[in-house]
N, CA, C and O of each residue as an XYZ file, in Angstrom:
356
protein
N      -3.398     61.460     10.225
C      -3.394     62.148     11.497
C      -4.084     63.502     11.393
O      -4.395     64.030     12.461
N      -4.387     64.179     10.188
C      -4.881     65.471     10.125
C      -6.457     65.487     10.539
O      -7.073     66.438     11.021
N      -7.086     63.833     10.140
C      -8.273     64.001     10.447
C      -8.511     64.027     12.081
O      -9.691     63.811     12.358
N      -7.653     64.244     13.234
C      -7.783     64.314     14.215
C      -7.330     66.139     14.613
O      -6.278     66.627     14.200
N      -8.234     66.846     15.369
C      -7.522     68.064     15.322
C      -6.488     68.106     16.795
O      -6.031     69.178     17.192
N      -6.302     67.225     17.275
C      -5.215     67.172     18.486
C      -3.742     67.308     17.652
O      -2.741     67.748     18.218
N      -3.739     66.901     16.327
C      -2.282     66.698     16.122
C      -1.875     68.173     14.992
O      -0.748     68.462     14.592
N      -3.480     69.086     14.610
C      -3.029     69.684     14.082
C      -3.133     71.101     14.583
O      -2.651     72.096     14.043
N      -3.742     71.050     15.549
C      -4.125     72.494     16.690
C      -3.159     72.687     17.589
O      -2.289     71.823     17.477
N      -2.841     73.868     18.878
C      -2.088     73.812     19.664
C      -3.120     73.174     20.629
O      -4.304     73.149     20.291
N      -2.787     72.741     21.620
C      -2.864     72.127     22.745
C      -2.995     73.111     24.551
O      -2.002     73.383     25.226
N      -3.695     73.278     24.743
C      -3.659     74.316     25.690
C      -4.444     73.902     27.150
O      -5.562     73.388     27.175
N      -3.995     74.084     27.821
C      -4.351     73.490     29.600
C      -5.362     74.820     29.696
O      -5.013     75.963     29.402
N      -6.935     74.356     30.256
C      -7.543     74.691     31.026
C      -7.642     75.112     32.326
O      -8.135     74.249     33.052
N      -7.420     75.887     32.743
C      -7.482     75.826     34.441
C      -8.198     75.549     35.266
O      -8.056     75.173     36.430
N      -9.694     75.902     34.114
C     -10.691     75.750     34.762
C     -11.563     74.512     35.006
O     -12.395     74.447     35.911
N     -11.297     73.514     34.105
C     -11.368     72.869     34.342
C     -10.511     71.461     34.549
O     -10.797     70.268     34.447
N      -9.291     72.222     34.898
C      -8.237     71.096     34.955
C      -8.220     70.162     33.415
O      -8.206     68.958     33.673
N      -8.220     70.299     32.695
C      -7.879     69.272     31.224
C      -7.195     70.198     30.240
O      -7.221     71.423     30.122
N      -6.595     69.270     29.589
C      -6.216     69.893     27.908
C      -7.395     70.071     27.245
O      -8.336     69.302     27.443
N      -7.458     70.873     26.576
C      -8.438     71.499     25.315
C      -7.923     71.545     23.829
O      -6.720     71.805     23.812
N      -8.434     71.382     22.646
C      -8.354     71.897     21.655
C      -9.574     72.081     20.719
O     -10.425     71.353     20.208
N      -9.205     73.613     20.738
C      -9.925     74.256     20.142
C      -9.411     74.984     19.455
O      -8.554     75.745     19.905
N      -9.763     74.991     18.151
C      -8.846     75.616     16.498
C      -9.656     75.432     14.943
O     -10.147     74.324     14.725
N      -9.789     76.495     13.893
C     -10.140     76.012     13.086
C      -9.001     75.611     12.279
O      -8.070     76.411     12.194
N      -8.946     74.746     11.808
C      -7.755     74.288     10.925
C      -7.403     74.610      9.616
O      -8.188     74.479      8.677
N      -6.066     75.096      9.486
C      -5.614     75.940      8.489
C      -5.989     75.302      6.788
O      -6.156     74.101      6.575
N      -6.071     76.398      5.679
C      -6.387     75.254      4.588
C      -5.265     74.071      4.195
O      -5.529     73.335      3.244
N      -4.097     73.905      4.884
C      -3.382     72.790      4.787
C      -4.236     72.247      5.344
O      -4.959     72.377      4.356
N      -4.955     71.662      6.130
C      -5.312     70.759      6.573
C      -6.664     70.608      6.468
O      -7.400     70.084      7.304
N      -7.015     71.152      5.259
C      -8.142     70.929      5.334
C      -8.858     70.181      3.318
O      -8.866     70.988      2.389
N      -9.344     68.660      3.069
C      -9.055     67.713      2.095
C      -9.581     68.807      0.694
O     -10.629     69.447      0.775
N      -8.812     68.864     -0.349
C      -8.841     69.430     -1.469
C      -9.067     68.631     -2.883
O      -8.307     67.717     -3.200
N     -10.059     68.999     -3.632
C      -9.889     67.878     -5.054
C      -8.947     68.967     -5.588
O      -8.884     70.178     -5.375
N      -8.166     68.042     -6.431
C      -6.825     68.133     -7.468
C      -7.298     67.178     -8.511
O      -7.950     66.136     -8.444
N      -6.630     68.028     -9.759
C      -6.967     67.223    -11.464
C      -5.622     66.555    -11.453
O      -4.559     66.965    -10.987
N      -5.930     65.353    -12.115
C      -4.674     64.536    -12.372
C      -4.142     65.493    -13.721
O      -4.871     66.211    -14.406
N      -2.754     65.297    -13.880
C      -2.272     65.893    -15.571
C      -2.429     64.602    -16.399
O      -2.090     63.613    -15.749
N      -2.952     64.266    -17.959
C      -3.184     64.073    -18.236
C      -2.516     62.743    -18.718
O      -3.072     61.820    -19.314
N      -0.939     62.858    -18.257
C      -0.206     61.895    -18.403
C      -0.081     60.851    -17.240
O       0.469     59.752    -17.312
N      -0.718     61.429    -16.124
C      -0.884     60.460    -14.992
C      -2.412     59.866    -15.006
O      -2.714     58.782    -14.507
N      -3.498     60.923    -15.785
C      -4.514     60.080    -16.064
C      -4.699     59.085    -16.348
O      -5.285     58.262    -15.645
N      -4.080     58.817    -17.878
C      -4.129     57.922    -18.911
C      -3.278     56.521    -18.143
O      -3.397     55.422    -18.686
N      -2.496     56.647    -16.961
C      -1.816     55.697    -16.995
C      -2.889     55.076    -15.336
O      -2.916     53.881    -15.044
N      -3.481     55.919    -14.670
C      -4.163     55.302    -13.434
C      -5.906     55.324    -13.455
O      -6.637     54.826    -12.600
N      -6.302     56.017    -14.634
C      -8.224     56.053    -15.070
C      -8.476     56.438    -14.182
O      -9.357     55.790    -13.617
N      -7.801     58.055    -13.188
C      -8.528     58.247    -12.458
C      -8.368     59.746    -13.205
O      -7.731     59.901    -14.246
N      -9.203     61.032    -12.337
C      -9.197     61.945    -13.734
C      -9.325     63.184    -12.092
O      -8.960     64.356    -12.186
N      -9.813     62.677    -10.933
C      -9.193     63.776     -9.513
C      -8.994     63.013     -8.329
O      -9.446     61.914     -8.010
N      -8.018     64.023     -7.566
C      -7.974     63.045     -6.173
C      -7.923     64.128     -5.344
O      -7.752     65.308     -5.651
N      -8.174     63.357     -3.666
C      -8.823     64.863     -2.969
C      -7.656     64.241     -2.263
O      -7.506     63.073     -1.905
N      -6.774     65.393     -2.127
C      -5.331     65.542     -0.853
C      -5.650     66.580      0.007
O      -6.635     67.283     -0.218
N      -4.747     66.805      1.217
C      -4.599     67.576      1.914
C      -3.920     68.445      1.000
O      -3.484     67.948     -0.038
N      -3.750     69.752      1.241
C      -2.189     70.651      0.502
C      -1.168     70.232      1.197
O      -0.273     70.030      0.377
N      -0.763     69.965      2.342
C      -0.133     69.444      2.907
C       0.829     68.197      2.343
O       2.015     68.149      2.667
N       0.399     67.487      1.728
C       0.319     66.339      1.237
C       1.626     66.568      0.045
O       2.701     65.970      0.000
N       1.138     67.573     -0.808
C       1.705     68.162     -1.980
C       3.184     68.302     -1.495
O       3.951     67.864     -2.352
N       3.741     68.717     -0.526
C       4.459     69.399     -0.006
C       5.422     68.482      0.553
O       6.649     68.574      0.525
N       4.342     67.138      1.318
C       5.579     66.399      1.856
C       5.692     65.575      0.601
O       6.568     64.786      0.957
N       5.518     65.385     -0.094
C       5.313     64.157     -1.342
C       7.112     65.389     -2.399
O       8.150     64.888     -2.830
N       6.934     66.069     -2.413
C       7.954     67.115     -3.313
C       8.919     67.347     -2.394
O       9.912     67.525     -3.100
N       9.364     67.493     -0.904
C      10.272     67.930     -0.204
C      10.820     66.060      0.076
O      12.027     65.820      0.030
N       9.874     64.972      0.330
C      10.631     63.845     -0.089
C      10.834     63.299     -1.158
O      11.197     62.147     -0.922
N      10.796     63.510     -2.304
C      11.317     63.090     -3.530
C      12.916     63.489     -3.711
O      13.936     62.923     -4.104
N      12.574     64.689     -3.236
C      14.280     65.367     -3.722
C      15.139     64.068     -3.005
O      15.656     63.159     -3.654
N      15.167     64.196     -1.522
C      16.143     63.655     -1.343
C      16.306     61.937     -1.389
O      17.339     61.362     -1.049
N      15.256     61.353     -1.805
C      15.096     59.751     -1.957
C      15.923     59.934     -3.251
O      16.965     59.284     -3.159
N      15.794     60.740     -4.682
C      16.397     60.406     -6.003
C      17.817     61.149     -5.823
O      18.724     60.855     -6.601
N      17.985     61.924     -5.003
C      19.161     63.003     -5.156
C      20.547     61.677     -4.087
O      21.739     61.488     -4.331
N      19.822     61.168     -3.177
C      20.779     60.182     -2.149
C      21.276     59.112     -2.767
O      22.074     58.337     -2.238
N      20.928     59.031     -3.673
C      21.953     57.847     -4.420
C      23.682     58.574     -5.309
O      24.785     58.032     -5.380
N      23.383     59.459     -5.654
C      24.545     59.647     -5.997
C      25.396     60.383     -4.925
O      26.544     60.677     -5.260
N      25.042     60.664     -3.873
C      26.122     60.584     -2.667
C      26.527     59.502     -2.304
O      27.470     59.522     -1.513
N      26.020     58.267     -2.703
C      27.014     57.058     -2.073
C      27.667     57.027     -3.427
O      28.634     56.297     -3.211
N      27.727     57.392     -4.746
C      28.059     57.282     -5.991
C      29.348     57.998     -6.117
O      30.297     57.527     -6.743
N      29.371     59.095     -5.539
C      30.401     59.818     -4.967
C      31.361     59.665     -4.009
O      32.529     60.038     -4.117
N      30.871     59.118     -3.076
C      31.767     58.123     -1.582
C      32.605     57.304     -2.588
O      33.830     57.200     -2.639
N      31.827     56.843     -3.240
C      32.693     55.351     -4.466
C      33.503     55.835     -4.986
O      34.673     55.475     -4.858
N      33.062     56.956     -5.849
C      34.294     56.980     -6.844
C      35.421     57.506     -5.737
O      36.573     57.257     -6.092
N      35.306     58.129     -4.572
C      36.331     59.383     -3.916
C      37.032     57.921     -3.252
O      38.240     58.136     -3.142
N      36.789     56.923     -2.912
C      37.048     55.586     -2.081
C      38.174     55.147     -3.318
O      39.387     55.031     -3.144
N      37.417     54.931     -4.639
C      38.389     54.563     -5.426
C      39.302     55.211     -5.854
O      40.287     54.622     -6.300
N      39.240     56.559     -5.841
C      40.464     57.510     -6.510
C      41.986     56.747     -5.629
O      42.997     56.203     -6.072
N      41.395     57.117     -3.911
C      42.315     57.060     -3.033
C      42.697     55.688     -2.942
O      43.872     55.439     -2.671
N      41.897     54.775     -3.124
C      42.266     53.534     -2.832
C      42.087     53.181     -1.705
O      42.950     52.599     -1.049
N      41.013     53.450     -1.308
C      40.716     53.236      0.158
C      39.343     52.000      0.224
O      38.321     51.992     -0.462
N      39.705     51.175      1.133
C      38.889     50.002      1.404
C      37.686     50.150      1.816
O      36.753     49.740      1.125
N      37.405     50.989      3.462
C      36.863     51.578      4.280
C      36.277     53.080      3.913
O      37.119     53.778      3.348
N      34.793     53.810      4.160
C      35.328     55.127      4.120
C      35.084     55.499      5.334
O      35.409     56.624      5.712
């Protein structure tokens, strides 16, 4: 979606000519970056750069946490289910 600038600009009504407009230069989040692989992700995919948004970086690290971290909250429901002896929680 970044390669469209409607989704990454504000959006602003014309008067003059009655329409939406966008017009914006787009911030360096959004704008495609080469990145070096580390050397341990090299060796395992033969690729050696890849061009991301920065953007990218950001949602890829703010969803990791909680995809590996959400399993031991149901791990926790369990054991607190079993302390009490409860069927249901």
């Amino acid at each position: 979606m970044s390669g469209w600038r409607y989704f990454i600009c504000p959006v602003e009504f014309n008067n003059d000519s009655n329409r939406f407009q966008v017009d914006c230069e787009p911030s360096e989040l959004f704008q495609l970056q080469d990145y070096a692989l580390p050397s341990v992700l090299e060796s395992f995919t033969g690729w050696t750069m890849v061009r991301l948004y920065p953007f990218q970086i950001h949602s890829i690290a703010l969803s990791s946490f909680p995809s590996i971290m959400g399993p031991f909250g149901g791990f926790f429901a369990s054991g607190f289910k079993r302390a009490f002896k409860i069927r249901d929680f």
